[in-house]
C-alpha positions in Angstrom: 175.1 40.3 138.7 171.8 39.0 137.0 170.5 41.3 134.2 166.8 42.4 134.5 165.8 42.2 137.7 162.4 42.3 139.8 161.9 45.7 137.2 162.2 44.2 134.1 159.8 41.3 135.0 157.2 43.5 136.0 157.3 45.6 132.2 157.2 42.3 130.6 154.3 41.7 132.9 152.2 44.6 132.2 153.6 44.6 128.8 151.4 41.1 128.2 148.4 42.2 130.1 148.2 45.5 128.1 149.0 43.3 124.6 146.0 41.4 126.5 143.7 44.1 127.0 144.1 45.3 123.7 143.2 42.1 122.6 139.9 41.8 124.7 139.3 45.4 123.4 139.6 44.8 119.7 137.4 41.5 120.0 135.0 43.6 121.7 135.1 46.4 119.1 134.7 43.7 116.1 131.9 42.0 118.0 130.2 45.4 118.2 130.6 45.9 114.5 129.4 43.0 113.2 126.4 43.5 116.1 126.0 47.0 113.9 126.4 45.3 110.9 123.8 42.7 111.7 120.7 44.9 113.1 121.7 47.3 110.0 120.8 44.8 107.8 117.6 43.7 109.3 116.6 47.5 109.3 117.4 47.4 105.6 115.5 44.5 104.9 112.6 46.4 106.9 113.2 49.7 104.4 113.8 51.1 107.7 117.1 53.2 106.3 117.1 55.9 108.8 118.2 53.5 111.6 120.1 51.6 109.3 122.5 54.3 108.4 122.5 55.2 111.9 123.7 51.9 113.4 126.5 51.8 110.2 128.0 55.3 110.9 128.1 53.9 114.8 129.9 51.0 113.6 131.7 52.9 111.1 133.6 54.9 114.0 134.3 51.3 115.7 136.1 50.3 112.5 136.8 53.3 110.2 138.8 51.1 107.7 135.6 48.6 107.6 135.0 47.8 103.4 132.1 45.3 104.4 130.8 49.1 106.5 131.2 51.0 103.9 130.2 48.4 101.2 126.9 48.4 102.8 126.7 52.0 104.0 126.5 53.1 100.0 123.9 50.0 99.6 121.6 51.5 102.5 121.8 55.0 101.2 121.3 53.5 97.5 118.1 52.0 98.6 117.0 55.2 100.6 117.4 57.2 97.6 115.0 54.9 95.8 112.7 54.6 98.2 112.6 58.5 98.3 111.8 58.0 94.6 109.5 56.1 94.5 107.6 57.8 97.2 107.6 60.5 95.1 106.2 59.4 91.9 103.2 57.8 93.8 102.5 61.1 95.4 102.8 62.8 91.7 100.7 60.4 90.2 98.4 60.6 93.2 97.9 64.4 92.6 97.6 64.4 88.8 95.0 61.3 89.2 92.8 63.2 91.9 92.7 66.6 89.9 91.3 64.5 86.5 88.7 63.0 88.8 87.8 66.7 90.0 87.6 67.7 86.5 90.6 70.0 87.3 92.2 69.2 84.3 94.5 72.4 83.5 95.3 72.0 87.3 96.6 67.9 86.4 98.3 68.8 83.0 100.2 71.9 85.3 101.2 69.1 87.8 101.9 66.4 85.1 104.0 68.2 82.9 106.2 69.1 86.6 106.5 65.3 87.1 108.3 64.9 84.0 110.7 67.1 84.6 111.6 65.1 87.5 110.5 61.5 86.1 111.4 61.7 82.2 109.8 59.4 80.2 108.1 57.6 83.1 105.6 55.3 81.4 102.9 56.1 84.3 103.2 59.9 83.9 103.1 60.0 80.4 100.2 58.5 80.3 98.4 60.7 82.8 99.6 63.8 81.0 98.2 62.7 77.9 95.2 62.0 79.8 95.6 65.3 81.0 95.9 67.3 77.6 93.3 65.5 76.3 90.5 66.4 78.6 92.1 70.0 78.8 91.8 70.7 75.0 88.3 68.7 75.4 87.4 71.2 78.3 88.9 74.3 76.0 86.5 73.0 73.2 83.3 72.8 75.5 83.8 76.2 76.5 84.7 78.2 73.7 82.1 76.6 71.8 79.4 77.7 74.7 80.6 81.3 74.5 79.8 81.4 71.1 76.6 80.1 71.9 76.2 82.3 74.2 77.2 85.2 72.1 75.0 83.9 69.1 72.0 83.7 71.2 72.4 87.3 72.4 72.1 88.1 68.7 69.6 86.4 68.0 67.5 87.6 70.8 67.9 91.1 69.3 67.1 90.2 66.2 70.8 90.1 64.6 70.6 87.3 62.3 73.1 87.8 59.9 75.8 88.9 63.3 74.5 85.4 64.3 75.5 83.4 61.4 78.6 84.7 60.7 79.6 84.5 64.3 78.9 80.6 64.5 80.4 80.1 60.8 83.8 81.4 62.2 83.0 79.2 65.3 82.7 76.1 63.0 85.9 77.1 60.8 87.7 77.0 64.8 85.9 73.7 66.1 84.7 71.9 62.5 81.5 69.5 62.6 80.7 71.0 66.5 77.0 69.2 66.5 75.9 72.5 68.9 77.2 75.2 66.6 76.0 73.0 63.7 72.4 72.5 65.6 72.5 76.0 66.3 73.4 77.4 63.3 71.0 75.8 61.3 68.1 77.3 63.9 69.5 81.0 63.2 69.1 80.5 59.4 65.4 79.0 60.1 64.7 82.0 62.4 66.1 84.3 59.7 64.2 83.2 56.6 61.2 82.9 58.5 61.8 86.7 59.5 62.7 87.8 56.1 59.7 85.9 55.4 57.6 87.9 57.9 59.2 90.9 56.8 57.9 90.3 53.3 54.5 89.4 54.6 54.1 92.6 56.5 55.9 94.7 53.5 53.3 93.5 51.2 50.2 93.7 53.9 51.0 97.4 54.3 51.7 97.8 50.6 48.1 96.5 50.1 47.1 99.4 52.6 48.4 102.0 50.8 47.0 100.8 47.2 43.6 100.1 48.9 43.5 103.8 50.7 45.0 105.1 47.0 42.2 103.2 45.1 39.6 104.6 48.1 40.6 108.2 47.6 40.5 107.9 43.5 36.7 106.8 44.1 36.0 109.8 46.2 
């Protein structure tokens, strides 16, 4: 009796056309990985990560044990993240620049002083912020020195020298060598000894008066 028979030829035979087909199918899923692999890499070379990461996560499923996949999966989403980055420091500086050349400049020392919290020590932003803080405590200056301008006019208009002069005297001890509160200053003090002045003009005009009408009534 011969062992096997017409059965056991045709398991070996579909036994080798399955080993086969697995075969064709693994070449066929490694040629689609490296395919993957290939256009992922010419994305990445575009900065184009999105469909980058999406054609290694397709070949990723192809080939889950992949290193070279994963190797180059962490490298795409690396470069992403960077990308993201650096995006967002030209949109930071973008804002802080445009608000100094508005004259906005509490509005770019708020928005530099948020950039680096996220960009610490960035040479870029630390410049701008100082930029920033400069031209605010500059813009600070300018107007607290026109208020007190301002305020030492309306003294001055109402004849309140001495409120005047010690208004803009505290104003100089706040902003030293100002050359408007100094300018202005030194127009109160004219204004006032030219009023004391007056004042003693007219004091002794009408005290002239009063001795003339004195001597005139003595006459009588």
């Amino acid at each position: 009796k011969k062992l096997g028979g017409p059965g056991a030829s045709q398991r070996a035979a579909q036994g080798m056309l399955d080993s086969v087909a697995r075969e064709i199918t693994d070449q066929e899923r490694l040629r689609r990985v490296r395919q993957h692999t290939e256009a992922a890499k010419g994305h990445l070379a575009e900065k184009n990560f999105a469909k980058a990461i999406e054609l290694l996560e397709a070949a990723r499923e192809l080939d889950p044990v992949n290193i070279d996949v994963e190797s180059l999966l962490r490298l795409v989403r690396s470069g992403q993240e960077k990308e993201e980055r650096r995006r967002l420091l030209e949109q930071r500086l973008a804002a802080i620049q445009e608000a100094l050349n508005r004259e906005r400049f509490e509005d770019a020392l708020g928005q530099a002083e948020s950039a680096l919290k996220e960009f610490p020590n960035h040479s870029q932003v630390l410049k701008l912020h100082t930029q920033a803080s400069r031209q605010t405590e500059a813009q600070n200056r300018r107007r607290y020195v026109e208020e007190q301008l301002q305020a030492a006019h309306s003294f001055l208009e109402k004849n309140q020298y001495s409120s005047a002069i010690v208004l803009l005297e505290r104003a100089l001890e706040t902003i030293p060598q100002d050359a408007r509160l100094t300018s202005y200053l030194k127009t109160v003090r004219e204004a006032h000894e030219t009023a004391q002045g007056e004042n003693l003009r007219q004091e002794a005009i009408r005290e002239a008066k009063r001795a003339l009408k004195h001597a005139s009534h003595k006459t009588l």
